[in-house]
NUKOLTOR-660522 format. One record per residue (C-alpha): residue in one letter; x, y, z. Coordinates in steps of 0.25 Angstrom, whole numbers, padded with zeros to 4 digits, always signed. Each point is the difference from the previous one (the first is absolute). Layout:
% NUKOLTOR-660522
AXYZ...
END
This chain:
% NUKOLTOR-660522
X+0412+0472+0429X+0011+0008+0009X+0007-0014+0001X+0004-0002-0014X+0007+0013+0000X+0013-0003-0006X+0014+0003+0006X+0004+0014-0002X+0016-0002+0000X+0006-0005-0012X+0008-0014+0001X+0017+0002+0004X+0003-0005-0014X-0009+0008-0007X+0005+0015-0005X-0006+0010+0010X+0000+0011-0011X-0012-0004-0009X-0005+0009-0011X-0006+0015+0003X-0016+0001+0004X+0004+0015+0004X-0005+0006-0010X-0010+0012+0002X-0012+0002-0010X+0000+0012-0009X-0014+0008+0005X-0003+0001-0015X+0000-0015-0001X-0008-0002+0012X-0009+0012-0007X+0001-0011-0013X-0004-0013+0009X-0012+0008+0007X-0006+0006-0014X+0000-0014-0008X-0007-0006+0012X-0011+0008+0001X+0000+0002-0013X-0002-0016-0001X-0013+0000+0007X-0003+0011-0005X+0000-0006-0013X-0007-0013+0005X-0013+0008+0005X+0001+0006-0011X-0001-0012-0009X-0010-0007+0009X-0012+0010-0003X+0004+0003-0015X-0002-0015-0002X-0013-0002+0010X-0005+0012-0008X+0002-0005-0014X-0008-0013+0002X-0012+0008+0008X+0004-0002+0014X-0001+0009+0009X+0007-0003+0014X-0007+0005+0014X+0011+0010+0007X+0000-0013+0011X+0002-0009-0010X+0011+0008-0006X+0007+0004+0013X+0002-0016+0004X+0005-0004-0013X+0010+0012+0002X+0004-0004+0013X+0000-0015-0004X+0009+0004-0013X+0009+0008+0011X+0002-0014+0007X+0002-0008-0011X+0011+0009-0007X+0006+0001+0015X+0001-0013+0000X+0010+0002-0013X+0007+0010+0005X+0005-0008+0012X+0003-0011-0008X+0009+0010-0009X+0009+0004+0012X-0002-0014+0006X+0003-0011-0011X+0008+0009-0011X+0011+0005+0012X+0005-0016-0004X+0002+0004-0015X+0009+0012+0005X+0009-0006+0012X+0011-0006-0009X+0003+0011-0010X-0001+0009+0013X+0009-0011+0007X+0011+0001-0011X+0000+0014-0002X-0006-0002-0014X-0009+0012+0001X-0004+0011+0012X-0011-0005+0009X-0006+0013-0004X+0000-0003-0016X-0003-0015+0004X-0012+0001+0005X-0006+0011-0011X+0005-0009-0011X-0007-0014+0004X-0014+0009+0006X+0002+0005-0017X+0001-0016-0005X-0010-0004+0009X-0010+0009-0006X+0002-0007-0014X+0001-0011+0005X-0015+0000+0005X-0005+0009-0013X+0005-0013-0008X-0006-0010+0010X-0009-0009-0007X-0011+0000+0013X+0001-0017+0001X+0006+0000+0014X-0011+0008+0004X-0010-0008-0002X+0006-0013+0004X-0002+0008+0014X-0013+0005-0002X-0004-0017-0002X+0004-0002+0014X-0011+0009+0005X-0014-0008+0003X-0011+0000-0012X-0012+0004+0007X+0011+0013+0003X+0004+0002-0013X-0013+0001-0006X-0005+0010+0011X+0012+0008+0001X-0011+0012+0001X-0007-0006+0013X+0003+0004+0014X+0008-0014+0002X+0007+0005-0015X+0006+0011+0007X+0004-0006+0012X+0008-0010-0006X+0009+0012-0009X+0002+0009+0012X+0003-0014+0010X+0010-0005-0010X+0006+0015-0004X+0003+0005+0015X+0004-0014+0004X+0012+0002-0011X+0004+0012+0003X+0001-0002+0015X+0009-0012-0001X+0009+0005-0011X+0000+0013+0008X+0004-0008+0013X+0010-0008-0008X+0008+0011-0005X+0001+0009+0011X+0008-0012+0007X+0008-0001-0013X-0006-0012-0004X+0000-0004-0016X-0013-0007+0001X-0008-0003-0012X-0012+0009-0004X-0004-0009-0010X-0002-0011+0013X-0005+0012+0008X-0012+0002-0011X-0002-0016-0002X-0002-0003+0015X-0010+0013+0001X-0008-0007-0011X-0001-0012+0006X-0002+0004+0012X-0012+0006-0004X-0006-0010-0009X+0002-0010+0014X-0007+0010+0009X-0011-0001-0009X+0000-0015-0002X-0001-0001+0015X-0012+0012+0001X-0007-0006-0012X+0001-0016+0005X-0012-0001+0006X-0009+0004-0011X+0008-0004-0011X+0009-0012+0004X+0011+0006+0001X+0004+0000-0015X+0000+0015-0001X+0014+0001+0001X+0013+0001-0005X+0004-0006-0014X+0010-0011+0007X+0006-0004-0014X+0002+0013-0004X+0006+0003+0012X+0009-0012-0003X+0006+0006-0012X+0002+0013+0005X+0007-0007+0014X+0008-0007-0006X+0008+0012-0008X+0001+0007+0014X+0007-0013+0007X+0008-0002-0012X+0006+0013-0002X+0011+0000+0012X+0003-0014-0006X+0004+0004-0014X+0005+0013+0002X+0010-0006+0012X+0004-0012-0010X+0001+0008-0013X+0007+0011+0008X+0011-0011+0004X+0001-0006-0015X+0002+0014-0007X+0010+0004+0010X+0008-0012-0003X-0001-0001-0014X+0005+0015-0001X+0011-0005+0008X+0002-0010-0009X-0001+0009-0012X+0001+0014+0002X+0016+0001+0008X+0000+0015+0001X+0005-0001+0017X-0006+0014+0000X-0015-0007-0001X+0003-0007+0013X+0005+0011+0009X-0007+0009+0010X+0000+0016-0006X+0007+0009+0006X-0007+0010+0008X-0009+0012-0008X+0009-0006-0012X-0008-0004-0014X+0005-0012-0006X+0005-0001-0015X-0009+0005-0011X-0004-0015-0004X-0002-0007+0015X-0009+0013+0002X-0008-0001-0013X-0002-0014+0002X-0005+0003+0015X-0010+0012-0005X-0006-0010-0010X-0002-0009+0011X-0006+0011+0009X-0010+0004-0012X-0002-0013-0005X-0007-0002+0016X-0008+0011+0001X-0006-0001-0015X-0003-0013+0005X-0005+0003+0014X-0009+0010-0006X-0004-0011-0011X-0006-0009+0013X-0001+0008+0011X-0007+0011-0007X-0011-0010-0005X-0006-0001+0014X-0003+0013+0002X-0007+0001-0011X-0011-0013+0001X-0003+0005+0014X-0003+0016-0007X-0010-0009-0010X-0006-0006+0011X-0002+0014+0006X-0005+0006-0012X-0009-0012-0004X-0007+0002+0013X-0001+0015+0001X-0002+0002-0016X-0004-0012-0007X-0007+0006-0010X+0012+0008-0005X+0011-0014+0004X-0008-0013+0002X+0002-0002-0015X+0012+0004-0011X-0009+0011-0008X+0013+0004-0008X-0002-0013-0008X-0005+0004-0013X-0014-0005-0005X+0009-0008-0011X+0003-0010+0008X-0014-0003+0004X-0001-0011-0013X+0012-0008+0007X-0005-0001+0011X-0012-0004-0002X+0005-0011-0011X+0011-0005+0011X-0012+0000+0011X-0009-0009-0010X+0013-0009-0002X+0001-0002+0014X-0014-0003+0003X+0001-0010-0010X+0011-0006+0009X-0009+0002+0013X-0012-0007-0007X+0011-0013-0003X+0002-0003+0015X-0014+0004+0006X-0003-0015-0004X-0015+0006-0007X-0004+0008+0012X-0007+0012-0005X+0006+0016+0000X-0003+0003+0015X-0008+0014+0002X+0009+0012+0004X-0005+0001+0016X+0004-0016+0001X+0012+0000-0008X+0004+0012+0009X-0002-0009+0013X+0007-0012-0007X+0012+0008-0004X+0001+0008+0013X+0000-0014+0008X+0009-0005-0010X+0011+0009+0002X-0001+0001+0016X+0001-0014+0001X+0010-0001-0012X-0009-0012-0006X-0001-0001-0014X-0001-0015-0002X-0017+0000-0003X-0005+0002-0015X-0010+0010+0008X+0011+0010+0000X+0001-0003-0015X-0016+0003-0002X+0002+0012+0009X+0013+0005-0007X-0007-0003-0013X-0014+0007+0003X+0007+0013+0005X+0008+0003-0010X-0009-0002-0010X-0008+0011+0009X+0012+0009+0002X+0004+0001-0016X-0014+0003-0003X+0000+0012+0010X+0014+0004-0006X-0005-0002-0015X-0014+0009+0002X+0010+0011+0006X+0009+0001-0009X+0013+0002+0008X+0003-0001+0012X+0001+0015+0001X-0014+0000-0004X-0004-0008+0012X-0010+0008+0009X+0002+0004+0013X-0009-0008+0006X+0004-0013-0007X+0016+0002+0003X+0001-0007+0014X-0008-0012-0006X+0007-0001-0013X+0013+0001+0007X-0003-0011+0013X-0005-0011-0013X+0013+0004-0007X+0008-0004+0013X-0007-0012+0004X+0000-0006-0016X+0015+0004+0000X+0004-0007+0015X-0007-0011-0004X+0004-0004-0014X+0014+0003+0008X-0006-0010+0009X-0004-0011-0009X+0013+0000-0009X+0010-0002+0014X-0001-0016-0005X+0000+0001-0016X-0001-0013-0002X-0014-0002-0002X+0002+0010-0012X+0003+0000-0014X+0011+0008-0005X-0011+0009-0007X-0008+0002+0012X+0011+0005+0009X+0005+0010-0012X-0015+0005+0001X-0001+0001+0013X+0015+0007+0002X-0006+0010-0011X-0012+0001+0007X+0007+0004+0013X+0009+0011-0006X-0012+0007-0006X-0007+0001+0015X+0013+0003+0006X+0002+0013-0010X-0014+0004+0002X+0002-0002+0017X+0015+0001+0003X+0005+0013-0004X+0009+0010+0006X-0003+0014-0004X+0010+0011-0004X+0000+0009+0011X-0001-0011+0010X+0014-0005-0006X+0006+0014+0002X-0005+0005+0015X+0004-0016+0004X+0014+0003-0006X+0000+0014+0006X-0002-0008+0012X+0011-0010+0001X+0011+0009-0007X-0002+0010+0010X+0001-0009+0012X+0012-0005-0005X+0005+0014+0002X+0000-0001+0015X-0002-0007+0012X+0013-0009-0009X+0011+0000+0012X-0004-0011+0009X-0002-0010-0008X+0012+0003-0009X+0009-0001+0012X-0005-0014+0004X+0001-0005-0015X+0013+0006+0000X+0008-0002+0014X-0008-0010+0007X-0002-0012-0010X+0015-0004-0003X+0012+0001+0011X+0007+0010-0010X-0002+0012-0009X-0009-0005-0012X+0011-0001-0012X-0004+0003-0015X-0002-0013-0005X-0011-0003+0012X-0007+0012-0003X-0001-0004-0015X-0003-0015+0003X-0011+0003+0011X-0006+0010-0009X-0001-0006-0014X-0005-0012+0006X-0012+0007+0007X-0003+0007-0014X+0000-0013-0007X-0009-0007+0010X-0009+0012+0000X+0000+0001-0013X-0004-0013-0003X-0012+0000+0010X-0005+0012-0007X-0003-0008-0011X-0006-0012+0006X-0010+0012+0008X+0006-0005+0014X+0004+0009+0010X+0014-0002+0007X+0007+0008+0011X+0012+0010-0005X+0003+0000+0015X+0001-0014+0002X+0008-0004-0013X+0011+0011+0002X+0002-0002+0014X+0001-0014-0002X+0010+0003-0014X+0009+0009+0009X+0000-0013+0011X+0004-0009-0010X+0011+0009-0007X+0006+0001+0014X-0001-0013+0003X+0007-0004-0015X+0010+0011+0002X+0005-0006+0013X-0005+0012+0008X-0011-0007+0008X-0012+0006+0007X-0003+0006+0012X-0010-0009+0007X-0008+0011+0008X-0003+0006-0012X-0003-0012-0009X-0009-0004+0012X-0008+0011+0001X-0002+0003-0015X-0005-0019+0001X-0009+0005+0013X-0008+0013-0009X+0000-0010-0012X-0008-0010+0011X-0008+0010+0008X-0004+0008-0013X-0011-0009-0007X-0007-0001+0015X+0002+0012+0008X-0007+0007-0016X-0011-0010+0002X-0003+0001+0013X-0001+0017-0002X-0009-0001-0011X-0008-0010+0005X-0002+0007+0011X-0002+0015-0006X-0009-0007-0009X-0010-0006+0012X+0001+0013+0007X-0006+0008-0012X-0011-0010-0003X-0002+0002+0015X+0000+0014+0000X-0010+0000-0014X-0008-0011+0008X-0002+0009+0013X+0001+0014-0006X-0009-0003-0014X+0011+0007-0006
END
């Protein structure tokens, strides 16, 4: 790691007066920054036994104190990532003098807590789909628990090695290559009595892939576009000039590079925020599934329309089981299971399966009433046949052909109401994980600033590549949110800020942009190889121990 430290000296043609980091904290504000963080876990403990005890369940003090040290990790994990990923969203107004370091940092850590309070929670499930099914659906078991604390400290130990070196590396990559790590790890423990197919979800992992490789693409290219169709349209020469030491620029060039610093972080916290919080679900599904394996908050109401969309689809499901008859709940559970390690769907057996346990599962659901009603001794059932009906009707519908319009409207519909009743994000969760990274943004900020603002480009970051690098990393950001992908903050804006100083003449300094290529390389590998390794060291260590 020591040789991709960066070189320390700014270049000859570069100003060697940058903007202030001297600035001392007040003790008050530290006093502030101390009280909302234990006031934070304070509030999570807090809202973990309020909810296990409204639903009857009572956690064991073990029990309670490794979901507490696990939630510990998990919010640690978005705590590195604040002063890791959002130092990118603050390096250009700090660069042009648009605001102090000081204010910066406080006013993207506030935008990134909204941005997560108004996440929609897609992107982090689309992670949680990476992990292996037979992990998923015993998230609770010693190997369950293995998994979440291999992939969690595997993060935070890369991240945490990246930035101490200055490094803008990718937490969202970081958290990707932990999860797959694992899920290879146990595809390789598993391959001898399972085949080998208890793995990672390889199409899934496609998807997500292929955002994180083309992230450096768009935001270098779109970068370079903006920046020349500014030139071409906006002609204020003040734009393309370097700022004066500790000197603000005019009221409009700073207002315009303030939005662009908010518009990042309300975004990076939209994205980023998101994987924090599947990872706390996994956790508290495992610790507390009585209390989180199912969404109780969803009213009895919606009970009738979800059993009506359920019979809908099983009407679709009897259509292509080509007269095989409902399969019983324990085969259908084996059929489906198989199905989804070995991402085969092609067989009217998953049909008949999908068919004869769904059927099962809205009878369950109807005789309860509600899904707050479901006992507890019927949750972790009722929520495993929730997820395997809805990753295999996911399953079946990648190659719609095969369908009739009015079948794939049911089935989408059908979807929907399993995903509200499984994929939730509680309130508080929200909160402590947006606690979490607006603190982090706080501190830890200055290394990776100064690379993102000295070490990119051959000069001093002008105003217009600040504004281009940054409102092409919200807009690409932006747009992932809503297809549920996750995407690098770090990857766009370094490769924005690249691309702006390449279209402004400027050029790059090659160390730098080699180093930052050799983290985007080494990041996915060096993650999986720490995971997997944590994770068959801790099923060693349960093996041996019985723990």
């Amino acid at each position: 790691m020591a040789s991709l430290a960066l070189d320390q000296a700014p270049p000859v043609d570069q100003p060697q007066q940058g903007p202030r980091f001297d600035y001392k904290t007040h003790p008050l504000a530290k006093l502030l920054f101390a009280a909302i963080m234990v006031g934070g876990l304070a509030f999570a403990g807090w809202s973990v036994l309020t909810d296990t005890h409204g639903v009857g369940e009572e956690l064991a003090t073990g029990v309670f104190l490794f979901l507490a040290l696990a939630l510990l990790i998990a919010l640690g994990f978005e705590f590195v990532n604040g002063f890791h990923d959002t130092a990118n969203a603050v390096a250009t107004v700090i660069y042009t003098n648009s605001m102090p370091a000081h204010f910066a940092v406080v006013w993207s850590g506030f935008w990134n807590f909204l941005g997560v309070m108004l996440s929609s929670g897609a992107v982090a499930y689309s992670i949680i789909t990476l992990l292996p099914v037979d992990l998923i659906l015993n998230v609770g078991s010693a190997s369950g628990f293995a998994m979440i604390f291999a992939l969690l400290l595997a993060a935070v130990l890369w991240n945490l090695g990246t930035w101490y070196v200055g490094l803008p590396n990718s937490s969202s990559h970081t958290l990707i290559g932990s999860v797959l790590g694992v899920g290879f790890a146990n595809q390789l423990i598993q391959a001898g009595s399972r085949g080998g197919t208890a793995g990672v979800d390889w199409s899934q992992a496609q998807k997500v892939l292929t955002g994180l490789w083309m992230a450096p693409l768009i935001g270098f290219f779109a970068a370079v576009l903006l920046l020349l169709v500014m030139r071409a349209v906006l002609r204020n020469p003040k734009l393309y000039t370097s700022p004066m030491p500790h000197t603000a620029p005019p009221l409009g060039i700073r207002s315009a590079l303030i939005f662009t610093c908010t518009a990042v972080s309300f975004s990076h916290g939209s994205n980023d925020g998101q994987k924090g919080m599947g990872l706390i679900m996994l956790i508290l599904i495992g610790c507390a599934p009585t209390a989180y394996a199912l969404n109780r908050t969803l009213p009895a109401s919606a009970t009738p329309a979800f059993v009506q969309t359920a019979n809908t689809a099983s009407a679709a499901f009897d259509a292509h089981s080509r007269g095989l008859p409902d399969m019983a709940p324990v085969q259908a559970r084996a059929v489906l299971t198989t199905a989804l390690q070995q991402r085969k769907a092609e067989n009217p057996q998953v049909f008949a399966a999908l068919e004869g346990l769904s059927k099962d599962l809205t009878a369950r659901v109807q005789g309860f009433g509600s899904l707050s009603k479901v006992p507890a001794e019927a949750t972790g059932n009722v929520r495993n046949d929730m997820y395997l009906v809805l990753d295999s009707t996911k399953l079946v519908t990648k190659k719609p052909d095969g369908f009739q319009p009015a079948e794939l409207k049911a089935l989408a519909d059908y979807q929907k109401s399993l995903e509200a009743g499984t994929r939730f994000i509680p309130l508080w969760v929200k909160i402590v994980v947006a606690l979490a990274l607006g603190l982090g943004t706080m501190i830890g900020w200055k290394r990776i600033v100064v690379t993102v603002g000295e070490k990119i480009g051959k000069q001093h970051m002008t105003y217009a590549m600040g504004a281009s690098a940054e409102l092409v990393a919200a807009g690409t950001i932006l747009a992932a949110d809503r297809f549920g992908l996750p995407v690098s903050t770090t990857h766009i804006l370094s490769s924005g800020v690249a691309g702006a100083s390449v279209a402004s003449g400027a050029g790059l300094q090659a160390r730098t942009v080699r180093n930052l290529a050799l983290a985007w390389l080494l990041t996915l590998p060096a993650a999986m190889l720490l995971s997997g390794g944590l994770y068959w060291l801790m099923l060693t260590a349960v093996k041996t121990f019985g723990l």
